[in-house]
N, C-alpha and C positions, 0 to 999 in steps of 0.2 A: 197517545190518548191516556187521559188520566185513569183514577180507580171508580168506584163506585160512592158515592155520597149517599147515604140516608139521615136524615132530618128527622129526630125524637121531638114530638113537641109535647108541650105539659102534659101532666098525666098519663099520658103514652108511655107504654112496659116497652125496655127497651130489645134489640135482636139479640139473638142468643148467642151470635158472635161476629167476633168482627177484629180487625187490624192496629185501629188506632180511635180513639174516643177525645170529641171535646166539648166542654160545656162552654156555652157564651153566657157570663156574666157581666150586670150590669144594671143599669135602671131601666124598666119597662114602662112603656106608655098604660095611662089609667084611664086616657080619652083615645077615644077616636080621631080626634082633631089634630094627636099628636104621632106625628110616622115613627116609627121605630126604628131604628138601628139596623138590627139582626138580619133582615133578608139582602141590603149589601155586604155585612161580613158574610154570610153563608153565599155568597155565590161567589167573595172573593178564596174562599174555602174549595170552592166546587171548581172553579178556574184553577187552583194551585195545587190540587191532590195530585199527586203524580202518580199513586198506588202501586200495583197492582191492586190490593185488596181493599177490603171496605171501609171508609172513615166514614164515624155515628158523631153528628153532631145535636147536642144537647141544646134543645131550645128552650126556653122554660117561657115560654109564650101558647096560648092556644093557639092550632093553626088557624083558626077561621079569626084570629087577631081579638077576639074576644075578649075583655078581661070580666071575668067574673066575681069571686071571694078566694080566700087563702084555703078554700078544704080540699086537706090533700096536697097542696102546692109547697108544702114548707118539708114534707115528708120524702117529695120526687126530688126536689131541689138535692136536701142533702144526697138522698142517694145516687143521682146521676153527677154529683160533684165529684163523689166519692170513686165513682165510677168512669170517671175520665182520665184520660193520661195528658193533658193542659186544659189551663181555666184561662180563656181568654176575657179579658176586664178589660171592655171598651166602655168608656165614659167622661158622654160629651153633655157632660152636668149641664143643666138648665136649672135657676132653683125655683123656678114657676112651673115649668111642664115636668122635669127630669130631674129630681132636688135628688135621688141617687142615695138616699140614707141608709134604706139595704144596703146597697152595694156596700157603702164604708165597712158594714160589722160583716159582711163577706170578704172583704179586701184584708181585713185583719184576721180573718180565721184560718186564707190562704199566702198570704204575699210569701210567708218563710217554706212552702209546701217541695219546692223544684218543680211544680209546674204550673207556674204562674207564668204569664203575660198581662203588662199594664198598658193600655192605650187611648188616649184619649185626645181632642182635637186642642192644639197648639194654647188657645183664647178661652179651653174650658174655664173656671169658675171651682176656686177650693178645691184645687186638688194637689197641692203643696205637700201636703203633710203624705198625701198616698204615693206622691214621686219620691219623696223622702226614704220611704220603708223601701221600693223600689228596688233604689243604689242601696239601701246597704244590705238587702238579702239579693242581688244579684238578679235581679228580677229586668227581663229584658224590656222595653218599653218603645212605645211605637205613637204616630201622631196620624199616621191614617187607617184605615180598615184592613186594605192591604197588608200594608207592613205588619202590621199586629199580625195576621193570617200568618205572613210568613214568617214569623217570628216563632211561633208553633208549629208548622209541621218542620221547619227545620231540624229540632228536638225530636220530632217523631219519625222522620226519617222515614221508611217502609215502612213502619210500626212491625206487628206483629199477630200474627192468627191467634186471639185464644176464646174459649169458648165455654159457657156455664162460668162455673164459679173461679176461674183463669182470667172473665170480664174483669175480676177485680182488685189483679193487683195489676198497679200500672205501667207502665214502659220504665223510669226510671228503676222499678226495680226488678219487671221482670227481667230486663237485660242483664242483672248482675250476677257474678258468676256465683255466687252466696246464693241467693236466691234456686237458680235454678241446680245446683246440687243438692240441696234441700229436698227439691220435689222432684228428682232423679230420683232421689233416695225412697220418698212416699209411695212414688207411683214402681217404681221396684217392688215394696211390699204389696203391692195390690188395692193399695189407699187412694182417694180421691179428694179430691180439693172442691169443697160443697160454696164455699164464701170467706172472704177474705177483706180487712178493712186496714189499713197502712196507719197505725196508731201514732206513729212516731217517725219524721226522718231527717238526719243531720246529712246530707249527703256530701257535706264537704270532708268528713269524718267516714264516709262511707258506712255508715252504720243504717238500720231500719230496723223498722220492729212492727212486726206483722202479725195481725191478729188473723190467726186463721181457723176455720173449722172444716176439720177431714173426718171424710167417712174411713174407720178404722176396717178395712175385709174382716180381718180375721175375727173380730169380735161384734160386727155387723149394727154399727152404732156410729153413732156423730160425734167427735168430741170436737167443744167449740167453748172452751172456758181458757184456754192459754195464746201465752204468744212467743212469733219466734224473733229471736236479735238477731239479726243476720247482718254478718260481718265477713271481710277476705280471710280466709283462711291463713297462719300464720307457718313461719319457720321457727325452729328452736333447738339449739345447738348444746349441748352436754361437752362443755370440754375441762379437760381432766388428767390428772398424771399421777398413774397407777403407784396406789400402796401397799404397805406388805401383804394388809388386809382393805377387804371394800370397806372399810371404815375408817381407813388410814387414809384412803385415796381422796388427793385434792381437786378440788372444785371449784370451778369460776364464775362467781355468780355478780349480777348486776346490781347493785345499790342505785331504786331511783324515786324518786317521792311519783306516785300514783294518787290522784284522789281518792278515788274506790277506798285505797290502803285502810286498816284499820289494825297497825300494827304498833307493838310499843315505842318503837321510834321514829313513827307516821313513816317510814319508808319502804315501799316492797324490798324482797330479794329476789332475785329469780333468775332465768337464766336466760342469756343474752339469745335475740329471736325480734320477730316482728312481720309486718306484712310487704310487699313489695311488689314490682315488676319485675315478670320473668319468672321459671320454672322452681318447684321448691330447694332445691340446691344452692340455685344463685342468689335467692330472695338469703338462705339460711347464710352466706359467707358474705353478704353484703351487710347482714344484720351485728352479723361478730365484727365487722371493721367498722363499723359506725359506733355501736355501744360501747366497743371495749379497745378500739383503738390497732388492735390485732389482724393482719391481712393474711388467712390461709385462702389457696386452694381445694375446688371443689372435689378432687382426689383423695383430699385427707379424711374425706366426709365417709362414715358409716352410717346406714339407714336404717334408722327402728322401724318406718311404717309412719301411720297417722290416724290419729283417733279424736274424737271430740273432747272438748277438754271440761264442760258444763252443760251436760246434753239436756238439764228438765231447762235451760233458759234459751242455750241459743245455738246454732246449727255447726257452728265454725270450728274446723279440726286445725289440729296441732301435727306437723310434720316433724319428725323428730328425727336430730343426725345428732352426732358424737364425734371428737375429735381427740386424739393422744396429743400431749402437748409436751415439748421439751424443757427441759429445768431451766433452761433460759428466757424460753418463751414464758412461762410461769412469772420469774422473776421481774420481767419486763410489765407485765400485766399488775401485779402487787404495786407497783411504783407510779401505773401511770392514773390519768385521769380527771380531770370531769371529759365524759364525750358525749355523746350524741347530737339531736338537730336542734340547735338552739330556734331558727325559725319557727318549730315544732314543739314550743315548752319542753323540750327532751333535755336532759341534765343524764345524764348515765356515771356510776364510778362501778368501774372494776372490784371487785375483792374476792379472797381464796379462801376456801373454810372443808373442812374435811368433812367425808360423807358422815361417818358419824357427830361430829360439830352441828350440820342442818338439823339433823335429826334430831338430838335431843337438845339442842337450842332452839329448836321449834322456829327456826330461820323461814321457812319458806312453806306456800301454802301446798293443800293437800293434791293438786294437778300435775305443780310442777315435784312435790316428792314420787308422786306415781310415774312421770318421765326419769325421774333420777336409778327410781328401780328398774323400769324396762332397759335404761341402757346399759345396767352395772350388771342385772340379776336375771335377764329374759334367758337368755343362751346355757344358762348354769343348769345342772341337772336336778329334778325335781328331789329332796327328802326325803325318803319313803318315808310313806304312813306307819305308825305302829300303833296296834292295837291298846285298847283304854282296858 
């Protein structure tokens, strides 16, 4: 037996919580004369929820099939779009009853989102250009009511319980593991997640960027002017071959062109890391044999811990290991190089530069000099203070 279905129709506030949310998008009848769409996909919706829990499906029709004027309707729209975890886009364009010209500049403000679905009957009328955007942002696409349905919750999957201002960010990203360490973290300090709006997302890049507004506890206020970039959190490896002095001691850093870069010779330096499958350890010894060509063991690896590495922009910490490298291994690294994933725009070159060399070569930015000191200087005994 499946889950529960509730059916939001225009202007209708929607429940304060629930599993999985979808808006039907599309062209609305402006007569009477002409049937609408929406009540065979919601019932091919209602036949296919498997739940357990509740799926809100966003109608942007009046129930009693009414059409009235735009007041109000352009306000619900956005927010129950916003508010949905898929936009299903049935559109069986007619250009006499069903000309669908909303829809177009809907179609385009969504089709790149991740959670689009396109579908529309085989013989539709001008809709080329909207199968087009389709294939190339990956947008699945269906030819009957059904399939479109199931083309959506398959992406939704159980969904998910969230509730107040948790309505609003969606499945693709509450599932990510970025995400929900983020609001471990919030709700640790005693903060609450008031509203939330998905400003931005490359999902094939695994990136988002989440505008959210938390209630602060301990200073018993809203803050709702920033956003967060949530990304997988990274490995990053310090490897090195001790000198007489820590400023003597060599260091293998990554030469690789970055856009971001804004360095004198357009090229980051930094130190070889990235993101991956698998536990931080093996993400970190997979990242030094892709970059720099070098295959250690996760044995070799010593653990600084993990800290964020630009916390006023975005959530994602840095797991930091270090490795002792032999005069051979060194030698071998100076020589080789281009690596990385060419698939991946990835270019990577090896090169060795001594802790003092970074430093007042001004080689590398100010995160990864902060990793460079916790692995050379954390352990060292503090200076005593002396009096001024």
């Amino acid at each position: 037996m499946g889950g529960e279905v509730t059916v939001v129709y225009a202007l209708e506030e929607p429940p304060g919580e629930w599993d999985a949310a979808v808006f039907l998008a599309g062209p609305t009848p402006r007569s009477p004369d002409v049937l609408s769409w929406r009540p065979e996909m919601i019932g091919e919706l209602r036949r296919r929820w498997p739940g357990p829990g509740r799926l809100v499906v966003f109608s942007p029709e009046h129930w009693d099939g009414l059409h009235d004027d735009y007041t109000g309707q352009v306000g619900w729209e956005e927010r129950c779009l916003n508010l949905a975890d898929e936009v299903i886009f049935w559109v069986p364009r007619d250009l006499v009853t069903l000309p669908a010209f909303t829809t177009n500049v809907e179609w385009g403000m969504w089709h790149d989102s991740g959670r689009a679905v396109f579908g529309a009957p085989p013989d539709a009328p001008k809709n080329r250009y909207l199968l087009h955007y389709a294939g190339v942002s990956g947008v699945p696409t269906a030819t009957t009511p059904g399939d479109a349905a199931a083309a959506a919750l398959r992406r939704i999957g159980a969904g998910a319980r969230r509730a107040a201002g948790e309505r609003e960010v969606p499945l693709l990203v509450w599932r990510t593991a970025s995400f929900q360490a983020w609001y471990a973290a919030q709700r640790g300090a005693g903060n609450a997640l008031r509203a939330a709006r998905l400003e931005w997302a490359a999902p094939a890049n695994r990136l988002w960027l989440l505008r959210a507004h938390v209630h602060v506890a301990a200073e018993d206020r809203v803050k709702d002017n920033e956003v967060v970039l949530l990304r997988p959190d990274v490995s990053v490896v310090v490897l090195y071959r001790p000198g007489v002095t820590p400023a003597d001691t060599e260091v293998v850093l990554v030469r690789e062109f970055r856009t971001p870069g804004a360095t004198a010779d357009g090229f980051v330096h930094e130190l070889p890391g990235g993101s991956g499958p698998g536990d931080p350890p093996a993400v970190a010894v997979a990242e030094v044999a892709e970059e720099t060509g070098l295959r250690i063991t996760p044995d070799r690896l010593r653990a600084h811990g993990s800290r964020q590495v630009a916390a006023t922009l975005s959530s994602y910490r840095a797991h930091l290991f270090s490795a002792e490298l032999t005069a051979g291994e060194l030698a071998v690294l100076r020589a080789g190089g281009p690596h990385g994933t060419a698939a991946d725009g990835e270019r990577t070159y090896p090169e060795v530069a001594t802790y003092g060399e970074i430093v007042h070569a001004r080689l590398v930015d100010w995160s990864t000099l902060g990793m460079l000191a916790e692995a050379f200087f954390a352990d060292r005994p503090r200076i005593p203070e002396t009096g001024r």
